[in-house]
C-alpha positions as a printed NumPy array, in Angstrom:
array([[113.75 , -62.804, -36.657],
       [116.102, -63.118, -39.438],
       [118.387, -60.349, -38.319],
       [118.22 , -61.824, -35.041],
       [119.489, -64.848, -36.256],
       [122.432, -63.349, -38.354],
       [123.03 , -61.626, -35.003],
       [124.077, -64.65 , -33.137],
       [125.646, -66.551, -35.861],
       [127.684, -63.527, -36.293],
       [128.444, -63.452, -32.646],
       [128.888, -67.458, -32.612],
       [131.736, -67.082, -35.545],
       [133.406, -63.911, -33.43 ],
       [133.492, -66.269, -30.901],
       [135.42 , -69.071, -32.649],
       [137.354, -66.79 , -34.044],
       [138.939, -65.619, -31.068],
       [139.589, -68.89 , -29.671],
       [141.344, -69.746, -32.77 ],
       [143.384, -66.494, -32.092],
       [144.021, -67.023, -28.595],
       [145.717, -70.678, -28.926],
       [147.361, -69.341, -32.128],
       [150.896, -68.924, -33.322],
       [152.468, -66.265, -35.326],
       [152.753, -68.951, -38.458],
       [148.781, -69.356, -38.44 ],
       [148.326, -65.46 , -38.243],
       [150.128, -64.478, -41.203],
       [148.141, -66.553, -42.718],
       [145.299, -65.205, -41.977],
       [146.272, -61.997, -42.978],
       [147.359, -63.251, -46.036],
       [143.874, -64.804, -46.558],
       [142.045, -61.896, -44.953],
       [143.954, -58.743, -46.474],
       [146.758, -59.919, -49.524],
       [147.322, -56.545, -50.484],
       [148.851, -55.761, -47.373],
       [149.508, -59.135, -45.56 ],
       [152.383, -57.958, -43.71 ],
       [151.088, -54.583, -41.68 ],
       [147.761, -56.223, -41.12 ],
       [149.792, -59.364, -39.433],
       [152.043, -56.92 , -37.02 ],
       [148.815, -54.678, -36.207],
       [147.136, -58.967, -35.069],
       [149.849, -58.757, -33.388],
       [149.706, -55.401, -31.216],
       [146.061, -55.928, -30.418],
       [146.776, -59.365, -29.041],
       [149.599, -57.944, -26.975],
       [150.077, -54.11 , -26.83 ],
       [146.173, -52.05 , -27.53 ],
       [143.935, -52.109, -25.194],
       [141.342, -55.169, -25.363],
       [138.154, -52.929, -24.201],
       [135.369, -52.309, -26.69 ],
       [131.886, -50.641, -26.735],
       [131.405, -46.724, -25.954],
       [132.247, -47.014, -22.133],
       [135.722, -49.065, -23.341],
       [138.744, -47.831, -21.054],
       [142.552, -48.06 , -21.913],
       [142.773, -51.48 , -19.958],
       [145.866, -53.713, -20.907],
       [146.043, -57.743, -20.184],
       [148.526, -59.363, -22.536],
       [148.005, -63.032, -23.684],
       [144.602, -62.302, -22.063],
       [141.863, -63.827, -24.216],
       [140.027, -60.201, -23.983],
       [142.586, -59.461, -26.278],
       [142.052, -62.144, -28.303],
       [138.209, -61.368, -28.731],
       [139.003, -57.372, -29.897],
       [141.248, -58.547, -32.406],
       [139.07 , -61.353, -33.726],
       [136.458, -57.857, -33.938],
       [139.329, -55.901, -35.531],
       [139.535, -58.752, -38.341],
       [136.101, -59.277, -38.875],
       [135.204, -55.761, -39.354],
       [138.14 , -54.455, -41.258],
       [137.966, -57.249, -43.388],
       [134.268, -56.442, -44.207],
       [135.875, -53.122, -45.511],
       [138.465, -53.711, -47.508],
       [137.571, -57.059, -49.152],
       [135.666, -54.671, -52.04 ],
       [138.745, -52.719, -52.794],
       [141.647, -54.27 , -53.941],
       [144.044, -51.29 , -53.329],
       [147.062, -50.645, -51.06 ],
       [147.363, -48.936, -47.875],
       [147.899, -45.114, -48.997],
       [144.407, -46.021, -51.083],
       [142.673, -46.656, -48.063],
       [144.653, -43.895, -45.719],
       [143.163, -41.365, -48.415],
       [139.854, -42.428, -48.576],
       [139.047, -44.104, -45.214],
       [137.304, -40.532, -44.398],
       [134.664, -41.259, -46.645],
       [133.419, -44.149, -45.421],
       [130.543, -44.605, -42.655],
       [132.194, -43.93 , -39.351],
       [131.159, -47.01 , -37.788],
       [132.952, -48.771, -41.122],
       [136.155, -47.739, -41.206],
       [136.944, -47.844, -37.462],
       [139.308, -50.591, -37.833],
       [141.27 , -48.814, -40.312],
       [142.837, -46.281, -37.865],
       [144.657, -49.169, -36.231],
       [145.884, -50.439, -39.155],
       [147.296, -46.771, -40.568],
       [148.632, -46.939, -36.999],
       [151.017, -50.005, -37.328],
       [151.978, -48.665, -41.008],
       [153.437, -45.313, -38.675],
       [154.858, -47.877, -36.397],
       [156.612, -49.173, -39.74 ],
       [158.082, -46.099, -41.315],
       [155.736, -46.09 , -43.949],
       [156.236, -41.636, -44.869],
       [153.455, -41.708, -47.315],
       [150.788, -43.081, -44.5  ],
       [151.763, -40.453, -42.069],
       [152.027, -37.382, -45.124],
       [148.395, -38.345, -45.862],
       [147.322, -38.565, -42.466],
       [149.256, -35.284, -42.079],
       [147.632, -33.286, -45.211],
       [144.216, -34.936, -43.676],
       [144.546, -33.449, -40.436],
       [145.657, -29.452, -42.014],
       [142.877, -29.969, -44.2  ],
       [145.398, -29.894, -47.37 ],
       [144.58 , -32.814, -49.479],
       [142.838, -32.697, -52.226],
       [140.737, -36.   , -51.209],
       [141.146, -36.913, -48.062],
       [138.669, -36.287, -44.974],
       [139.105, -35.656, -41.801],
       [137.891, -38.599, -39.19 ],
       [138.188, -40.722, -36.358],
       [140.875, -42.956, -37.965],
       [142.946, -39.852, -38.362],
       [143.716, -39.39 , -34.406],
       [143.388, -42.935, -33.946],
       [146.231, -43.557, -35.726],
       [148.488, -41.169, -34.592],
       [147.878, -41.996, -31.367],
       [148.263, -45.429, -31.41 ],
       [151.606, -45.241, -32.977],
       [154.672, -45.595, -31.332],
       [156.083, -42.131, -33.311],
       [156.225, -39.403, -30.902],
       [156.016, -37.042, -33.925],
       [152.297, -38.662, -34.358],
       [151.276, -37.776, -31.05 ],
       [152.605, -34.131, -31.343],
       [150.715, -33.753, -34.145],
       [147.691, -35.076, -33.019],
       [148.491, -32.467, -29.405],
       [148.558, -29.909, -31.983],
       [145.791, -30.578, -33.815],
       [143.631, -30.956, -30.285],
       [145.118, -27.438, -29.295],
       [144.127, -25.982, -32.867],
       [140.677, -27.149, -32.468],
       [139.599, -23.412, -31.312],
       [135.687, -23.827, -31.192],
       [135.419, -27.027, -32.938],
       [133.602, -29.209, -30.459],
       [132.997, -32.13 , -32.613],
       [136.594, -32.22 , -33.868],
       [137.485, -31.832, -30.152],
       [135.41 , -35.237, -29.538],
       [136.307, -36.962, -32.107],
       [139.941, -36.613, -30.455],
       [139.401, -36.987, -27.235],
       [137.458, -40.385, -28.014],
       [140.331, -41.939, -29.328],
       [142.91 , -40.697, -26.181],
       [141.843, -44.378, -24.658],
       [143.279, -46.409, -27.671],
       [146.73 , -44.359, -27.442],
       [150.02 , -45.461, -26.841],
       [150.592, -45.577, -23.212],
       [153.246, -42.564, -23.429],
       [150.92 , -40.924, -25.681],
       [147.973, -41.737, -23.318],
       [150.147, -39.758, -20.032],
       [150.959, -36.486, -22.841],
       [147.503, -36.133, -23.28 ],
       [146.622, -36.133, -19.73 ],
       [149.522, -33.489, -18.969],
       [148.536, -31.499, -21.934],
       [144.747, -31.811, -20.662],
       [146.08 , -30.614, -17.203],
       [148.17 , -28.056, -18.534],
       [146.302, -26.048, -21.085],
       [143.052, -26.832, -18.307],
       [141.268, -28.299, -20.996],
       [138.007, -29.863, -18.633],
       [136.703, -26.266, -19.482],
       [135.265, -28.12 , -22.295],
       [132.697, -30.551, -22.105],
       [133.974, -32.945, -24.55 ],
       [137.02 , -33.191, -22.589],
       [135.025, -33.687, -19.336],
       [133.331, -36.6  , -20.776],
       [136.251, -38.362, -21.74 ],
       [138.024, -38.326, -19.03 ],
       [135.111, -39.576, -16.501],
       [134.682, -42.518, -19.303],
       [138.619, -43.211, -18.693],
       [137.81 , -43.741, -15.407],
       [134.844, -45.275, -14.646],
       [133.397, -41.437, -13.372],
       [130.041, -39.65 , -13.653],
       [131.073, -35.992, -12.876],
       [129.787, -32.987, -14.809],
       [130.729, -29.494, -15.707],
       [129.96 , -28.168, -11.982],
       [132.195, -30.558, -10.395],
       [135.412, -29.466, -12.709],
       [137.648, -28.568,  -9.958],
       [137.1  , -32.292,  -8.449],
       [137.794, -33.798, -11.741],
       [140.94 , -32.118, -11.777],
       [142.175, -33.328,  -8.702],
       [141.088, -36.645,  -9.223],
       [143.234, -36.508, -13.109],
       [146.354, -35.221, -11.462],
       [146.121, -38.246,  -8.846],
       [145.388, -40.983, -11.408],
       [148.035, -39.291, -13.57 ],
       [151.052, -39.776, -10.652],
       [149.85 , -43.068, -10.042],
       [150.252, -44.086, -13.842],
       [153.74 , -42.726, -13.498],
       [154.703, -44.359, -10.221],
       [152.915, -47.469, -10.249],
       [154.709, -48.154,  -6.82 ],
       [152.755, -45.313,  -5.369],
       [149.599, -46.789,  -6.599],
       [150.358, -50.074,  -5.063],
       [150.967, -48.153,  -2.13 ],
       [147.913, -46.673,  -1.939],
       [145.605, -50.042,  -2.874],
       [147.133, -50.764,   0.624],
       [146.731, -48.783,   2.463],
       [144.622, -45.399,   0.799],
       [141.195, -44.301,   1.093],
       [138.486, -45.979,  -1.171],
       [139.306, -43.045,  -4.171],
       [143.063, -43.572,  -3.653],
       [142.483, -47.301,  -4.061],
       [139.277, -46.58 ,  -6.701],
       [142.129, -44.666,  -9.181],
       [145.144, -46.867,  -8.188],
       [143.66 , -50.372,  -9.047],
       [142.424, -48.518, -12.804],
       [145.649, -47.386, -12.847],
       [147.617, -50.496, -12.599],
       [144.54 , -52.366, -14.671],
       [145.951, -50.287, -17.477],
       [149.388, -51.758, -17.323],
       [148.084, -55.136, -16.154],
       [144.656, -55.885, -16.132],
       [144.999, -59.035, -14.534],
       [147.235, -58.18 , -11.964],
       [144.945, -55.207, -11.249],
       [142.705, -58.045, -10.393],
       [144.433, -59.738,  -8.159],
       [144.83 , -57.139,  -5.417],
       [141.486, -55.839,  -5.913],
       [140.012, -59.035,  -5.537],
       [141.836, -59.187,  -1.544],
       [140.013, -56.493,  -1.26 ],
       [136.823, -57.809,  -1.043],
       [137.18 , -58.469,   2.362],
       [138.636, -55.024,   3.947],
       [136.535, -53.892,   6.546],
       [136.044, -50.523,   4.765],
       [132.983, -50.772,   2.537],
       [133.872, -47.986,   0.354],
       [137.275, -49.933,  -0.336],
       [135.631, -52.896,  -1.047],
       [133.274, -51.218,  -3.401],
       [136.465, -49.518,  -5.148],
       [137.524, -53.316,  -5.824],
       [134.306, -54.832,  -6.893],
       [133.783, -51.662,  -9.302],
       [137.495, -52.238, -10.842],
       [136.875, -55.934, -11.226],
       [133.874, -55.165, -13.222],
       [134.857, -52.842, -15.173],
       [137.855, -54.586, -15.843],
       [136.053, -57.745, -16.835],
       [137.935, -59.366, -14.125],
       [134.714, -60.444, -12.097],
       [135.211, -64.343, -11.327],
       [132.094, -66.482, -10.918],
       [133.482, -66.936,  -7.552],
       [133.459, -63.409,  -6.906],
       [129.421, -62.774,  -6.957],
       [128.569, -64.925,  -3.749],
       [130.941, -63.132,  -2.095],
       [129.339, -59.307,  -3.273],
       [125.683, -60.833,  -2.661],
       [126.906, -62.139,   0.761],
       [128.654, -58.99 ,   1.621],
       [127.449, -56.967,   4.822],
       [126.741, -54.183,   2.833],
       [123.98 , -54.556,   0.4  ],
       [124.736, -51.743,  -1.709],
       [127.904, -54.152,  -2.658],
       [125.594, -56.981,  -3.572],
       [123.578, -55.071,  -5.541],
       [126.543, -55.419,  -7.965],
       [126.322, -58.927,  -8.35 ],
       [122.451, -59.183,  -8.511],
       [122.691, -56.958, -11.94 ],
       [124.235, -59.697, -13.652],
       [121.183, -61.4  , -13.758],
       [117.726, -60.168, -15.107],
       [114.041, -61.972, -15.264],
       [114.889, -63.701, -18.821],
       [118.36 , -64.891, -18.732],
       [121.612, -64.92 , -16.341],
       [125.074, -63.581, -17.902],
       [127.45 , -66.843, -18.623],
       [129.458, -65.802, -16.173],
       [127.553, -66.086, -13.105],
       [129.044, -69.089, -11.505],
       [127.768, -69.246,  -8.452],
       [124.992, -67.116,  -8.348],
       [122.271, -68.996,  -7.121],
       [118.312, -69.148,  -7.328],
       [118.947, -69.411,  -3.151],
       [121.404, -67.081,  -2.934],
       [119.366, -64.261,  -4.438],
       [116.49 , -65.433,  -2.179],
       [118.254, -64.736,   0.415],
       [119.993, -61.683,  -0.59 ],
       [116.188, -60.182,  -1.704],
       [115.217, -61.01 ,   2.34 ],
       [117.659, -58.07 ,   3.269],
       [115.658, -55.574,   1.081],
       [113.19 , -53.361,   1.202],
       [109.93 , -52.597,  -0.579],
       [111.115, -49.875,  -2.206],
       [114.823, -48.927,  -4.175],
       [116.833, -46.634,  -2.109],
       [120.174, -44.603,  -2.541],
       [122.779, -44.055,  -0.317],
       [125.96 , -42.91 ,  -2.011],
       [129.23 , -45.329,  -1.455],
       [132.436, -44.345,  -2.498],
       [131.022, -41.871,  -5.48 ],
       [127.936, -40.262,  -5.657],
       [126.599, -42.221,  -8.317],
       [127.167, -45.701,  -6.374],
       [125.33 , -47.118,  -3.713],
       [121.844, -48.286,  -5.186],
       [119.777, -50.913,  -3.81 ],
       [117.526, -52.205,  -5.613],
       [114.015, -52.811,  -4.387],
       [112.799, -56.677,  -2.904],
       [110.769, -57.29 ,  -6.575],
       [113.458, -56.281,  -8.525],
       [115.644, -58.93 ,  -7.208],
       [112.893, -61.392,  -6.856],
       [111.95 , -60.766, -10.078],
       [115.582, -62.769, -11.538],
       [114.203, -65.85 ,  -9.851],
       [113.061, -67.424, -13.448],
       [116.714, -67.196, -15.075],
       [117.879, -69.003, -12.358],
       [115.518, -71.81 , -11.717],
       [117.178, -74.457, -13.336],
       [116.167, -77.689, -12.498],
       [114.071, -77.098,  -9.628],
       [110.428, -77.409,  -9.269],
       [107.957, -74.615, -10.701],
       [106.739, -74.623,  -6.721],
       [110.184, -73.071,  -5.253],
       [108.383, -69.75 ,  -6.868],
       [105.274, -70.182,  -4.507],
       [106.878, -68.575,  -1.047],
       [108.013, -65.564,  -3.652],
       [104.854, -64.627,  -5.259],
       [103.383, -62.275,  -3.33 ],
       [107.141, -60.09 ,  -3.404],
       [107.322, -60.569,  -7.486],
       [106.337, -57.82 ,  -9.183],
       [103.54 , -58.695, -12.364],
       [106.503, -58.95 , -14.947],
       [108.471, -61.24 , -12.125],
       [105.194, -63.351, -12.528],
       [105.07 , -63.035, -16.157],
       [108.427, -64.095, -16.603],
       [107.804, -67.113, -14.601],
       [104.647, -68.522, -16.397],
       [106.441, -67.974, -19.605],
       [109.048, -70.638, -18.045],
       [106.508, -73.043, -17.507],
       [104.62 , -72.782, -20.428],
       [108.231, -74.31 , -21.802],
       [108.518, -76.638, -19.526],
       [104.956, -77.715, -20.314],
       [106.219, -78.718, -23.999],
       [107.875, -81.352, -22.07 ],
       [106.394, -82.846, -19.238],
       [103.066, -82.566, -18.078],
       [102.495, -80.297, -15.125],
       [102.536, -82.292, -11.461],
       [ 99.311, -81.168,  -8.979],
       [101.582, -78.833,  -7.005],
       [102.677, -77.164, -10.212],
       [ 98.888, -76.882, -11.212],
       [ 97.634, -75.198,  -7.561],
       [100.212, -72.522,  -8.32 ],
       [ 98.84 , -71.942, -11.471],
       [ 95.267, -71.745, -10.691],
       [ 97.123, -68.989,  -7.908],
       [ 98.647, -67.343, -10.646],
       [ 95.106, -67.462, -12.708],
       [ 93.545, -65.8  , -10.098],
       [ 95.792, -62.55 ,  -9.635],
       [ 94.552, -59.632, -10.134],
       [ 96.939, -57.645, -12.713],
       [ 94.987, -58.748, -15.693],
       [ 98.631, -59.544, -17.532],
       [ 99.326, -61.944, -15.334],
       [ 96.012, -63.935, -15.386],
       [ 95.841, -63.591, -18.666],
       [ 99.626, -65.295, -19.   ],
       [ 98.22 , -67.977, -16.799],
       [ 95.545, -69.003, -19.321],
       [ 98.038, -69.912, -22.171],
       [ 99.603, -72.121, -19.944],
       [ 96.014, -73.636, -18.924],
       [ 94.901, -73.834, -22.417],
       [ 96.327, -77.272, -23.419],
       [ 94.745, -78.418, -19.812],
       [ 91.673, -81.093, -19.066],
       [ 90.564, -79.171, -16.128],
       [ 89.424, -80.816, -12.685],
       [ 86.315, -80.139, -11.159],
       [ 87.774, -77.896,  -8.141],
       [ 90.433, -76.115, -11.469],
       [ 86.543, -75.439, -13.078],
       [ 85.43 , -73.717, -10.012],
       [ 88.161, -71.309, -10.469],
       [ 87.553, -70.307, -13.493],
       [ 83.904, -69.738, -13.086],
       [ 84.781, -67.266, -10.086],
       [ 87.13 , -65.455, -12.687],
       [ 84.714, -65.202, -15.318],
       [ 83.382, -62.24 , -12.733],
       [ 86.148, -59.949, -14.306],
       [ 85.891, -57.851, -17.416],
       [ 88.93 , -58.119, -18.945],
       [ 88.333, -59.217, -22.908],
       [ 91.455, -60.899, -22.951],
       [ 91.455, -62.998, -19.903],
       [ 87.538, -64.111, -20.257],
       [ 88.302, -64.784, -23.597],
       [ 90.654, -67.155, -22.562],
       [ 89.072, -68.785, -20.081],
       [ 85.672, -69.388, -21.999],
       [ 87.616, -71.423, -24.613],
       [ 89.333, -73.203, -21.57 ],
       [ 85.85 , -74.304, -20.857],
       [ 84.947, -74.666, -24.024],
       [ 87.746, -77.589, -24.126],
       [ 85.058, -79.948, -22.433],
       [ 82.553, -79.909, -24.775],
       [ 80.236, -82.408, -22.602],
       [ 80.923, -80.354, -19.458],
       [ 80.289, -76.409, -21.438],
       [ 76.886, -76.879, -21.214],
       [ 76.27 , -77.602, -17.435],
       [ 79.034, -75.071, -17.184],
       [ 76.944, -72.498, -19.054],
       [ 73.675, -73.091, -17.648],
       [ 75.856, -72.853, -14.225],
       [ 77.038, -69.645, -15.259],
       [ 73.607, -68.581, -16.543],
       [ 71.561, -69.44 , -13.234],
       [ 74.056, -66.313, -11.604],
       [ 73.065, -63.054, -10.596],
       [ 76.297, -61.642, -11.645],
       [ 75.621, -60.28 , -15.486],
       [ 79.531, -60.971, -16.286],
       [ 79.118, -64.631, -15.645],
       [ 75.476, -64.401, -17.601],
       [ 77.088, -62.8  , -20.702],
       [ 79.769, -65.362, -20.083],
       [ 77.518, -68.085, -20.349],
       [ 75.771, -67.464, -23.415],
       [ 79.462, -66.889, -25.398],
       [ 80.357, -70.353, -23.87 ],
       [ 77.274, -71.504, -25.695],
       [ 78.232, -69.745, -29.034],
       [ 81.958, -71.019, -28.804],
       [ 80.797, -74.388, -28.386],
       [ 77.59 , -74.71 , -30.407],
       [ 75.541, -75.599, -27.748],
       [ 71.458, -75.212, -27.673],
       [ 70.44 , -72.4  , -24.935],
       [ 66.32 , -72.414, -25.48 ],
       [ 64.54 , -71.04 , -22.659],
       [ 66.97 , -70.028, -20.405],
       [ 65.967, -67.309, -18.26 ],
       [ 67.729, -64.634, -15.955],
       [ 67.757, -65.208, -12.254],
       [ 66.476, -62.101, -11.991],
       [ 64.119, -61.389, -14.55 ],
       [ 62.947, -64.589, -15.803],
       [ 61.889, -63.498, -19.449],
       [ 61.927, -66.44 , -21.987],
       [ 63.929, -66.343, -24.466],
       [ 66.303, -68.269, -27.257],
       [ 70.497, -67.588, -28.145],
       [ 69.755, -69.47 , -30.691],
       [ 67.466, -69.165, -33.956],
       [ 65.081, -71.886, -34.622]])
């Protein structure tokens, strides 16, 4: 629970952070820098700078070189960037040839932020950064390591002489897969020149023969190829690589092309101009061809582009692969922020134009075109809710799988914390007792358990106490037990049955509740006998 906690204060302060840095002006980032890192206030400030306006905002492992300046993306990667290079650094009071030298042995995952910084030091004409990084990469200093920073930084640069060293040091990589990797994970954060070398020098020197470089490229652009479908891949490259260089052509071919011509051009253009990629995708979601309008809603998402207004328009859409889309941003405990108008009636409706079961049927790439089964959808209902009555679950039920139901009782048993439950509310529940997944019965009971049940509600549970589930007669026998006046004409109800569940439940309602149970005999034996001693 605690690291849970530091979790979302952590993500709480990121997020302040990056509001700070989105309304700020260059005379409130220096200092910060000069609070953050003083021993190099000045290259930290410019390197602020080029992640606000010039690197990529993406983050995460499926991040893409995607470009939006003034964009508050940009402003939450570099409130990251601080954070985490700070955390770094703040121990060692050194300079920035300290840290170029021994960033390599450091955790990975620690001194990621570094290679950005070493990056804007290039960018500065600082020699002794890029000698270091140099000796690091030909494995000739004495203390340096090679790792991720290493490309990072010369790729990121503006120095051409960076990125022919890091082409070189790709090339020399022979049968080193993992150095190979590490490269190739780092061609996304490059300098857009340096971004368009690599993909000539991957085209030239027909570099998809390795797997590493396979990988990268489908995470550059959105893909899920693999080492059979090389020759594709290739084709597909050399498109998206003319459309980065003619960005007419690729507004050309949003247009008018196919859904893969408009699939790579709108990625394209995101990585000039996220936003503006946006726009003309977002027209798009109207085109008569579905594989077109697929090619937008995938670019929108993986642009982080997708409006609020956008998702009624993907769940509405004729073709329900495309709604499918929208109907992932929301899951059984808790809708994305962003969902705008996604609606506990508009998923209703959108889970009436589903099946039983999930199906596939590929749209625009083989990968695409799932639709999820009815229960998966109807399972969402609970994040969605809102203020409406528990009872707008009851024409659902019977389509909601038992975690849907689950899910749902769990949301009343906090609304029960703060109003009393109405009779409709309580008629679904004694529905939802009654199912016959033992999970969900048994979820049922903990919301009964603080009930005063009604004479008909008793009946119920009586009926249930036919089952053999520990869990769920266990809870119901101390519902009973609640009424201590009523457990004994309960019990002796129970114990006048022929069914030996509802006996044995009988006599524990007697234990739980202290009652006497002298001479009670078996319907169908009648032997005398005592629960109780004395």
């Amino acid at each position: 629970m605690q690291d849970n906690r530091d979790h979302q204060q952590r993500a709480q302060d990121l997020d302040a952070l990056a509001v700070l840095l989105h309304s700020s002006d260059s005379v409130l980032r220096q200092a910060l820098t000069d609070l953050f890192f003083p021993q190099f206030s000045g290259t930290a400030q410019r390197t602020l700078e080029a992640l606000l306006h010039r690197h990529p905002y993406a983050q995460g492992y499926d991040r893409r070189a995607f470009r939006a300046p003034g964009h508050r993306l940009h402003a939450e990667r570099a409130a990251n960037w601080l954070w985490t290079t700070w955390q770094v650094t703040r121990d060692y009071p050194q300079d920035l040839a300290w840290f170029t030298v021994h960033a390599g042995l450091l955790p990975s995952w620690r001194a990621q932020g570094l290679g950005l910084l070493f990056a804007q030091a290039l960018d500065d004409h600082d020699d002794t950064v890029f000698s270091i990084l140099r000796d690091t990469a030909g494995t000739q200093h004495p203390v340096a390591r090679m790792g991720r920073h290493v490309p990072q930084a010369l790729l990121a640069s503006a120095r051409p002489e960076a990125w022919t060293l890091a082409e070189g040091l790709l090339l020399a990589a022979q049968r080193q897969e993992g150095l190979r990797q590490v490269i190739f994970e780092t061609v996304d954060e490059a300098h857009p020149q340096a971004f368009l070398r690599f993909l000539h020098l991957i085209l030239r020197e027909d570099l998809l023969r390795f797997a590493a470089c396979l990988r990268a490229v489908d995470v550059w652009f959105g893909l899920a190829y693999d080492v059979t479908d090389v020759k594709l891949v290739r084709g597909l490259l050399g498109q998206a690589l003319g459309y980065l260089e003619d960005p007419s052509g690729a507004r050309s071919a949003v247009q008018n092309g196919s859904g893969h011509d408009t699939y790579l051009a709108l990625f394209t253009l995101a990585m000039h101009d996220a936003v503006e990629a946006a726009r003309l995708a977002r027209t798009l979601l109207s085109d008569r061809d579905p594989a077109r309008r697929m090619a937008a809603a995938q670019v929108l998402n993986a642009t982080q582009q997708l409006e609020p207004d956008d998702l009624p328009r993907l769940l509405a859409d004729p073709d329900v692969r495309l709604g499918a889309l929208a109907a992932t941003r929301v899951n059984r405990w808790h809708a994305q922020p962003d969902t705008g108008g996604l609606t506990f009636e508009a998923l209703v409706g959108y889970a009436a134009r589903l099946g039983v079961n999930a199906t596939h049927d590929s749209l625009l790439f083989p990968w695409l075109g799932q639709v999820p089964a009815r229960a998966d959808i109807l399972d969402t209902l609970p994040a969605l809710l809102g203020d409406r009555p528990f009872t707008a679950f009851a024409p659902h039920l019977s389509g909601m799988s038992s975690g849907g139901k689950t899910s749902a009782l769990q949301l009343l048993k906090a609304r029960q914390a703060q109003h009393a439950l109405d009779a409709p509310t309580r008629d679904l529940l004694m529905t939802l007792l009654q199912d016959r997944n033992p999970s969900v019965a048994e979820e049922a009971v903990k919301v009964a358990a603080d009930l005063t049940l009604a004479p008909e509600e008793t009946e119920v549970v009586l009926v249930l106490l036919k089952r053999r589930s520990a869990d769920l007669r266990r809870g119901l026998i101390r519902l009973l037990a609640r009424d201590a006046q009523g457990a004994s004409v309960n019990a002796a109800h129970l114990l006048a049955t022929r069914n030996t569940e509802q006996r044995q439940a009988g006599l524990q309602l007697l234990l739980e509740t202290g009652g006497p149970c002298r001479n009670i005999s078996s319907p169908a034996t009648r032997p005398r006998r005592s629960c109780m001693p004395g």
